[in-house]
C-alpha positions in Angstrom: 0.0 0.0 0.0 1.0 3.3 -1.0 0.3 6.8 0.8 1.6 10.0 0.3 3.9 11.5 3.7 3.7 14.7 4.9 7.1 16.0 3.1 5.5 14.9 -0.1 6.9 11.7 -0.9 5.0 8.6 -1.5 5.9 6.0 1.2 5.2 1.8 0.4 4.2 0.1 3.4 5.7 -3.6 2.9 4.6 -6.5 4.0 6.7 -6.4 7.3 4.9 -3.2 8.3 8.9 -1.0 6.9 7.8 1.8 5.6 10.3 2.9 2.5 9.9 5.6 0.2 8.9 4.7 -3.1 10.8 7.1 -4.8 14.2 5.5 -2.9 13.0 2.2 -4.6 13.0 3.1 -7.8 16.5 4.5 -7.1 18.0 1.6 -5.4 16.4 -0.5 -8.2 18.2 1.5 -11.1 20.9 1.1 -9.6 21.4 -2.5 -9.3 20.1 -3.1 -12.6 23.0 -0.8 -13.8 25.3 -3.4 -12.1 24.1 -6.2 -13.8 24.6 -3.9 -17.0 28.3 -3.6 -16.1 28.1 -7.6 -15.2 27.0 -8.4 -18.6 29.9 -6.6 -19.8 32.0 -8.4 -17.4 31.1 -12.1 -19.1 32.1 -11.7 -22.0 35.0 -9.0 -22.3 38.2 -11.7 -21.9 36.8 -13.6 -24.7 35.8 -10.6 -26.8 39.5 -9.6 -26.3 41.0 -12.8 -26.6 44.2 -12.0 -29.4 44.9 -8.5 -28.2 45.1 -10.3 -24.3 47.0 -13.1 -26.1 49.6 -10.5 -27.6 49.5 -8.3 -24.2 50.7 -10.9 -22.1 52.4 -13.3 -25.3 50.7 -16.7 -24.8 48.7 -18.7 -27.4 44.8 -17.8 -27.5 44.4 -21.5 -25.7 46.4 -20.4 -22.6 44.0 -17.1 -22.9 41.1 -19.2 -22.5 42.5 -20.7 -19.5 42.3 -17.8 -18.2 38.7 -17.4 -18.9 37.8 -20.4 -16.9 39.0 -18.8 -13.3 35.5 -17.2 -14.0 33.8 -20.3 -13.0 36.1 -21.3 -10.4 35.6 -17.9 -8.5 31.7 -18.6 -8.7 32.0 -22.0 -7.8 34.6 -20.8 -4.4 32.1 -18.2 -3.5 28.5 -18.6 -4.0 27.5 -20.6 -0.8 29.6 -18.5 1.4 28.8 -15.1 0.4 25.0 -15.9 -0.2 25.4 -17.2 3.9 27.4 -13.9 5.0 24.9 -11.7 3.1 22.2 -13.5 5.6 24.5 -12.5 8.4 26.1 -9.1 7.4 23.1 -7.4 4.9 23.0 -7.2 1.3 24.5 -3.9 0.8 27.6 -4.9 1.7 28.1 -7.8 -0.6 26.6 -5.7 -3.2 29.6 -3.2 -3.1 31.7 -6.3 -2.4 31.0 -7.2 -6.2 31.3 -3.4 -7.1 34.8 -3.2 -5.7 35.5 -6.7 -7.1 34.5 -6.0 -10.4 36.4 -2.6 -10.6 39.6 -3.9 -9.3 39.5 -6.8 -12.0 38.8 -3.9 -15.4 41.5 -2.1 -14.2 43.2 -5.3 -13.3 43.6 -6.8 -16.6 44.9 -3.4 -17.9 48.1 -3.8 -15.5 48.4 -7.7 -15.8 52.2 -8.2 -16.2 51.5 -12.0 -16.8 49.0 -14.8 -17.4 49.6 -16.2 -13.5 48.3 -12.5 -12.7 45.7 -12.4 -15.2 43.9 -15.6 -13.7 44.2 -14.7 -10.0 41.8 -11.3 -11.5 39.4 -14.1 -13.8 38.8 -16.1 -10.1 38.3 -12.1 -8.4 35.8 -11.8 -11.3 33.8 -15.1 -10.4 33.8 -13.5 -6.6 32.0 -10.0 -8.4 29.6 -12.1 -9.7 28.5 -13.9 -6.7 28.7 -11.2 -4.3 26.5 -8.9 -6.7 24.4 -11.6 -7.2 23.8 -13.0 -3.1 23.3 -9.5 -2.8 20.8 -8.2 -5.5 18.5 -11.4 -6.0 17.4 -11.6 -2.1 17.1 -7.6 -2.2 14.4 -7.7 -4.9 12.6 -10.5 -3.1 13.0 -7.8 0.1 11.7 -5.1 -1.6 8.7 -6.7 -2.3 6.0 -5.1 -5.1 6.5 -7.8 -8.3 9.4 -8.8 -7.0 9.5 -11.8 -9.7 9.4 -9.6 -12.7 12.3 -7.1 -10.9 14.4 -10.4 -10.9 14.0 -11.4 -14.5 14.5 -8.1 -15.5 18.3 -8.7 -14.5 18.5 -11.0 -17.1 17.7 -7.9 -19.6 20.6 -6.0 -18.2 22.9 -8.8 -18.5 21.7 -9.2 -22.4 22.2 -5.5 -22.7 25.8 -5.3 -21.6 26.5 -8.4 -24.1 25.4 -6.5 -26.8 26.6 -3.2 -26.8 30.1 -4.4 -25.0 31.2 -6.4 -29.0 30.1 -3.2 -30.6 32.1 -0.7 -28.9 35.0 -3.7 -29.4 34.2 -3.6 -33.3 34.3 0.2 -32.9 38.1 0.1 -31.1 39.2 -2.1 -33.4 38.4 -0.6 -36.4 39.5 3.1 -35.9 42.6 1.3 -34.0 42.0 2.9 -30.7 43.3 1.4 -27.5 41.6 -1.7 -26.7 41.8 -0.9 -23.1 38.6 2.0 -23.5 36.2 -1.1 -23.4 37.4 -2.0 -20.0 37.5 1.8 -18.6 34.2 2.4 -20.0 32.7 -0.4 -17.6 35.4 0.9 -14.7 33.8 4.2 -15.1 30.0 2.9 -15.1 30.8 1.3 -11.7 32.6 4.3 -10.4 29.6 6.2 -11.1 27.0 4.0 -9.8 29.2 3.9 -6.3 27.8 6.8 -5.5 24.9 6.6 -6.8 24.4 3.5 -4.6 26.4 4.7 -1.4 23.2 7.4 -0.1 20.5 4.5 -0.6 18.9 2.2 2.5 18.2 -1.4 1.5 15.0 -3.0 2.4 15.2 -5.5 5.8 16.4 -8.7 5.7 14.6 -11.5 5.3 11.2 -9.6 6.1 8.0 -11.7 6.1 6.9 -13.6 3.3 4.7 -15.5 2.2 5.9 -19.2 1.2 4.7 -20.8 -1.4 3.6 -23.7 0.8 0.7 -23.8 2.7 1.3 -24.3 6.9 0.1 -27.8 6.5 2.9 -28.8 4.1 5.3 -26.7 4.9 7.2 -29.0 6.9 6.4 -32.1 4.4 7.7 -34.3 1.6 5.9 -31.8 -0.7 8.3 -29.3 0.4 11.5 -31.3 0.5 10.6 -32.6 -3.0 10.6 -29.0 -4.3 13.9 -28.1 -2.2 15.3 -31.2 -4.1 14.2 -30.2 -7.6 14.9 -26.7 -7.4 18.4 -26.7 -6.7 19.0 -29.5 -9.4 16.7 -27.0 -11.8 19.7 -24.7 -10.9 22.2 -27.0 -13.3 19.8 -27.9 -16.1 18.9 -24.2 -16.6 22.5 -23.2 -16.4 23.4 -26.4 -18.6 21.0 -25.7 -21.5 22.2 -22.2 -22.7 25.8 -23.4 -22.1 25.7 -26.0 -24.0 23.5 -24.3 -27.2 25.4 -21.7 -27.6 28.7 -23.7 -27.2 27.9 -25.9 -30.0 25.0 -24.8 -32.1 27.1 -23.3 -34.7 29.3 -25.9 -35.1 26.1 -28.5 -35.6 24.1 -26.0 -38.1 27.6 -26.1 -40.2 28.4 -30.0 -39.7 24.5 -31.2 -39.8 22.6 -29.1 -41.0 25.1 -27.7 -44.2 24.3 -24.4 -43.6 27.6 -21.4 -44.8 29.2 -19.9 -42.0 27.2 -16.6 -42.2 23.7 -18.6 -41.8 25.1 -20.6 -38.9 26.3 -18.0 -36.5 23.0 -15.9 -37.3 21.4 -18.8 -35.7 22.9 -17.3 -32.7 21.8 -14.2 -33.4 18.5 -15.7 -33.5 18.2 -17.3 -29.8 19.8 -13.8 -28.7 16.6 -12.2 -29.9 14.2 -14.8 -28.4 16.5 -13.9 -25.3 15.9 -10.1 -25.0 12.3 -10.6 -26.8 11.5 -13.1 -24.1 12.3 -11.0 -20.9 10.6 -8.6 -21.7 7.3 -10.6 -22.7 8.2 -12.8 -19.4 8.6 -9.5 -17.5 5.3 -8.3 -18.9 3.4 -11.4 -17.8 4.6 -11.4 -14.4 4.1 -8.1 -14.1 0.1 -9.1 -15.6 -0.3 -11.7 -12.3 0.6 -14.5 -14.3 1.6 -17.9 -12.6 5.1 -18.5 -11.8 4.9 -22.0 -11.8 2.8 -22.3 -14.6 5.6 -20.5 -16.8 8.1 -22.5 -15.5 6.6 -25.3 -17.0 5.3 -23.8 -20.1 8.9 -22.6 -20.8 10.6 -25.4 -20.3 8.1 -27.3 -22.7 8.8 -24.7 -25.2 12.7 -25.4 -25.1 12.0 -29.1 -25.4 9.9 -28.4 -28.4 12.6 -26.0 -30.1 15.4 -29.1 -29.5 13.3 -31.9 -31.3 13.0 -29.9 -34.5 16.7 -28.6 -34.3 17.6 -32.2 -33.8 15.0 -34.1 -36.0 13.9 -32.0 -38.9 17.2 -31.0 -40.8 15.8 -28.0 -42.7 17.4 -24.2 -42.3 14.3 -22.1 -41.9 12.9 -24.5 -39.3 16.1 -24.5 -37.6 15.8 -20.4 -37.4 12.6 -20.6 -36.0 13.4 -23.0 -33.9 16.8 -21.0 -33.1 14.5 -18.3 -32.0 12.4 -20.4 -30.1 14.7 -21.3 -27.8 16.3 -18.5 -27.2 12.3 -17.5 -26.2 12.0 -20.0 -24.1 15.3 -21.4 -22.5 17.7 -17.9 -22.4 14.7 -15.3 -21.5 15.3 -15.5 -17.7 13.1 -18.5 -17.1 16.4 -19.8 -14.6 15.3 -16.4 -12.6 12.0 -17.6 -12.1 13.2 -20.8 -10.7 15.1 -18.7 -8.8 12.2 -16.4 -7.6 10.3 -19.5 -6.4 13.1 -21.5 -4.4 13.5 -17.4 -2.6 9.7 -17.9 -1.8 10.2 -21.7 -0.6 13.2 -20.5 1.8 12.5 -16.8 3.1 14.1 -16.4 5.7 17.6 -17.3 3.9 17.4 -16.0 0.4 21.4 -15.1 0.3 21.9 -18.9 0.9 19.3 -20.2 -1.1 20.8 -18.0 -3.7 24.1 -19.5 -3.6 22.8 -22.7 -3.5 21.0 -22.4 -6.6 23.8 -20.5 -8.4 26.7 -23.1 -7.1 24.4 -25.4 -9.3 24.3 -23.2 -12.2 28.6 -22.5 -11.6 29.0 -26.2 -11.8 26.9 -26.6 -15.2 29.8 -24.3 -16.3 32.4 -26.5 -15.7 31.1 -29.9 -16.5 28.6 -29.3 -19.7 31.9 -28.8 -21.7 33.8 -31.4 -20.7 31.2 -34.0 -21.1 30.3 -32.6 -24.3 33.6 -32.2 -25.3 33.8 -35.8 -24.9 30.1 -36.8 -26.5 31.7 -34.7 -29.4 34.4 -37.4 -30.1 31.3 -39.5 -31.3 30.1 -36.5 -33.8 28.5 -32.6 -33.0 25.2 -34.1 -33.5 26.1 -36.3 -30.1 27.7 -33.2 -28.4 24.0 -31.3 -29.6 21.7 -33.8 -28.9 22.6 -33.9 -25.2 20.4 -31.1 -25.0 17.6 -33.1 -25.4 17.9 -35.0 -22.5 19.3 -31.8 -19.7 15.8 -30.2 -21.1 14.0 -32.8 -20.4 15.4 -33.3 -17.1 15.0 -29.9 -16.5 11.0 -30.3 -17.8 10.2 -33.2 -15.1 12.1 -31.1 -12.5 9.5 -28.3 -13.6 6.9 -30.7 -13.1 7.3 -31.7 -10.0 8.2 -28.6 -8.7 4.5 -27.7 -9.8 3.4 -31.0 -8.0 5.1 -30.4 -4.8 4.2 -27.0 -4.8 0.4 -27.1 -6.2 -1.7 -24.4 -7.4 0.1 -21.1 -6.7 -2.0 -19.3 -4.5 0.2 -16.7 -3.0 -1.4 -13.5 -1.8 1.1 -11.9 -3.7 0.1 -13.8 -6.6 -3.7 -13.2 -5.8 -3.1 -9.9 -5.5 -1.7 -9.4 -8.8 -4.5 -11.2 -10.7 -7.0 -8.9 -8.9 -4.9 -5.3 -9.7 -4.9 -7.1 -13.2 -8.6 -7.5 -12.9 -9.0 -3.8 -11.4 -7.6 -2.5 -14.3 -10.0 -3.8 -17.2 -13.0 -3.1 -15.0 -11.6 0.9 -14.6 -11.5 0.9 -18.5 -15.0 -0.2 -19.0 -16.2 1.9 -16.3 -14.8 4.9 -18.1 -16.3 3.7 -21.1 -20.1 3.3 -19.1 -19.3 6.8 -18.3 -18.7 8.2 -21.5 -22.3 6.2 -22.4 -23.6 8.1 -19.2 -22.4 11.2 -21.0 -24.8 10.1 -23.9 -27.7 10.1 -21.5 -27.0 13.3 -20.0 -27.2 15.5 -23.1 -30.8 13.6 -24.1 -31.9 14.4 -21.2 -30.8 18.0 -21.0 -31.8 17.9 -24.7 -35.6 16.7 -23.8 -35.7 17.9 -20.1 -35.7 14.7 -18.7 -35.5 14.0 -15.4 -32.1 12.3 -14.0 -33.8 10.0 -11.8 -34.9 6.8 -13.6 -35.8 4.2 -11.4 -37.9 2.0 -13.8 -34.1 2.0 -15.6 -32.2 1.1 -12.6 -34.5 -1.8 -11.7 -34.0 -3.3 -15.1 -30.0 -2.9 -14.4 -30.8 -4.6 -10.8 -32.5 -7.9 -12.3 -29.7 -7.7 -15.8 -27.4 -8.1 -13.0 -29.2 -10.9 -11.0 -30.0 -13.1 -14.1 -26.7 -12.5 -15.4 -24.9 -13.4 -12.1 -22.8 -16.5 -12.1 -23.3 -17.3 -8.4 -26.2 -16.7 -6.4 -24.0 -15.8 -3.4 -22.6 -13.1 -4.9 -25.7 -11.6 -6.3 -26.7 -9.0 -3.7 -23.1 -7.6 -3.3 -23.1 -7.0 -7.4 -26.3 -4.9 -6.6 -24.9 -3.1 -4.0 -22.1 -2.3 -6.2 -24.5 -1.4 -9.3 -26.7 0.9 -7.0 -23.1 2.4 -5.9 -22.3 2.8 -9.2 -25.7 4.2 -11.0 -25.8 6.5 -7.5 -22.6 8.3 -9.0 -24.0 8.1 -12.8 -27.0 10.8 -11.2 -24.4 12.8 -10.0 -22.6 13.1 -13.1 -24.9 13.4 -14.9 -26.3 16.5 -13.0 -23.2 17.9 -12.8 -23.2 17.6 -16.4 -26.7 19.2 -17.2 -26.7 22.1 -14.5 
């Protein structure tokens, strides 16, 4: 609930009973979506540098990518003990703990006398990531008001820093400008958001929530069942868009006989279903709709997109099904899983968090070796795995939907009926602009504004029209409420 405070500012009354100003909220949440902005950057910027790294330091481009893998090792160190600190010591903290960690490792790279040094910063990266993200995932959840949606949105950020981080790379390298700027420019972005950060209160810890589970189950198979699949769904969310976008472009060229040019615009394909599929995911979420329900539905859809990739060998299938996935698997559907497992453990999100991630880190280490070795047998081998980590990943979806049963959340109720309040304000304002019909016939003929004979027609409309007998006489109240205020519009309108 909202209400506006004597100094003028609109304060949010939680679900704890913390009051917070909204207008600090929509600061503080600007602000850590401009991390994960900088984060995005952050994935990718070793490997979009890879020869001019190679050169700086004068090792091979394989020895490079060595380097690249500290990444994963730093997430994989760090997740469960930094989500459990950020329980202990607050979210802010760990928030600028991946802030300072991801600033020291830009500028980091820049001064790297050796590839030794160079990994030590990779590992340091893999800490940023974790720290922002045991910090910024439970905050959402803490802030409340569609928190679900503010958590996929992440994934938009991160999508957004992957695409414009290759162009201004292209753009360096082809006016031969230093090819450190790409790595300041993300320093600087950080610097900048420091301080924009530094003034602004986080929510309470681990407020009061709502679980997912009802008091009856909460204690019960039900909910260890869902504990169980949720931190698996960790890995085979992870594990899908690893392994895609690690071999897709190899199969299209090998299997599928497509040139080089259509093969990696494949990828370009599943990184529009991506961004295209956040934002429609965000939209929903935003709309009321059912977590667990999209969970599923999503993870049927990437299930879907795999069998034609894999079974029907022809190119324009392939791009729609290229697109499809990247709809379905890469548009932040591993955030709702997410969202859900915060819900099933409130009281330690940074933990859960870590646990959930350490899943994800550890997708990132063993999806290439094992399909490194499937790939001995062919691509299509190494490509086909797919199918079965999203099918896994579906019957985890399943019986999280199973264990948890039909989502009935008050945040989730509350949603649908805001949702619902909405399309019946429209059509009121469109009754009103018939009442404004009315009014000028009956200024037009003198008519008086009182009809009764007319309201007691709209009284039995509404009681043969009611789907529920027990609800009848509190539609009529409402109709009398609401044909009460028609009169005085409409005398309003006439005098």
């Amino acid at each position: 609930m909202d209400f506006k405070s004597p100094t003028g500012f609109f304060i949010s009354t939680n679900q704890g009973g913390i009051l917070m100003d909204t207008n600090m909220k929509k600061r503080l949440s600007l602000s850590l979506y401009l991390n994960y902005f900088v984060h995005g950057i952050g994935l990718i910027i070793l490997a979009q540098n890879m020869q001019t790294l190679g050169h700086l330091w004068q090792s091979p481009l394989a020895t490079v990518s060595y380097v690249i893998s500290g990444v994963g090792i730093g997430r994989l160190l760090a997740y469960l003990l930094l989500g459990s600190l950020a329980d202990r010591y607050g979210r802010k903290s760990f928030v600028f703990l991946g802030m300072g960690s991801y600033l020291l490792f830009f500028v980091g790279i820049l001064l790297a006398p050796n590839i030794q040094v160079a990994y030590l910063l990779a590992i340091l990266a893999g800490v940023a990531n974790s720290a922002l993200d045991s910090g910024t995932y439970p905050t959402f959840a803490e802030l409340g008001d569609r928190s679900s949606s503010a958590n996929v949105l992440l994934k938009a950020f991160i999508s957004l820093g992957e695409f414009v981080l290759p162009l201004c790379v292209a753009l360096l390298e082809n006016q031969n400008w230093w090819f450190g700027w790409s790595f300041i420019l993300a320093a600087l972005v950080l610097s900048f958001n420091f301080f924009l950060l530094l003034p602004l209160e986080f929510p309470p810890m681990n407020r009061p929530q709502k679980s997912v589970l009802s008091k009856k189950t909460a204690n019960s198979f039900r909910k260890k069942l869902a504990f169980v699949a949720l931190t698996l769904y960790g890995y085979t969310s992870m594990a899908l868009m690893i392994l895609y976008t690690q071999w897709i472009t190899l199969y299209a060229t090998q299997e599928l006989q497509m040139n080089n040019v259509a093969a990696h615009f494949l990828l370009s394909l599943y990184s529009i279903g991506s961004i295209t599929g956040v934002l429609l995911i965000f939209w929903l979420l935003r709309s009321g709709f059912s977590e667990l329900t999209l969970l599923l539905g999503l993870n049927c859809g990437s299930l879907v997109a795999l069998l034609l990739l894999c079974f029907i060998h022809v190119s324009w299938l392939a791009e729609i099904a290229s697109l499809l996935f990247g709809l379905t698997a890469a548009s932040g559907v591993m955030q709702i899983g997410l969202n859900i497992f915060l819900r099933l453990a409130p009281e330690r999100k940074g933990l859960t968090t870590g646990i959930f991630f350490t899943l994800g880190s550890l997708a990132s280490f063993s999806i290439p070796v094992i399909t490194g070795w499937l790939s001995q047998q062919g691509v299509a081998a190494a490509l086909e795995f797919n199918l079965i980590i999203s099918l896994c990943g579906l019957l985890l979806a399943l019986s999280i939907r199973l264990a948890l049963g039909k989502p009935h959340s008050l945040t989730t109720v509350r949603s649908k009926i805001s949702l619902l309040d909405r399309l019946i304000v429209r059509l009121l304002a469109q009754r009103f602009k018939a009442v404004d019909q009315v009014a000028a016939f009956k200024r037009t003929h003198e008519l008086p504004v009182l009809d009764s004979s007319r309201e007691n027609i709209v009284l039995e409309n509404i009681a043969r029209h009611c789907p529920d007998q027990q609800l009848e006489p509190y539609l009529q109240d409402i109709y009398s409420n609401i044909m009460a205020n028609s009169r005085k519009y409409q005398e309003k309108k006439i005098n």
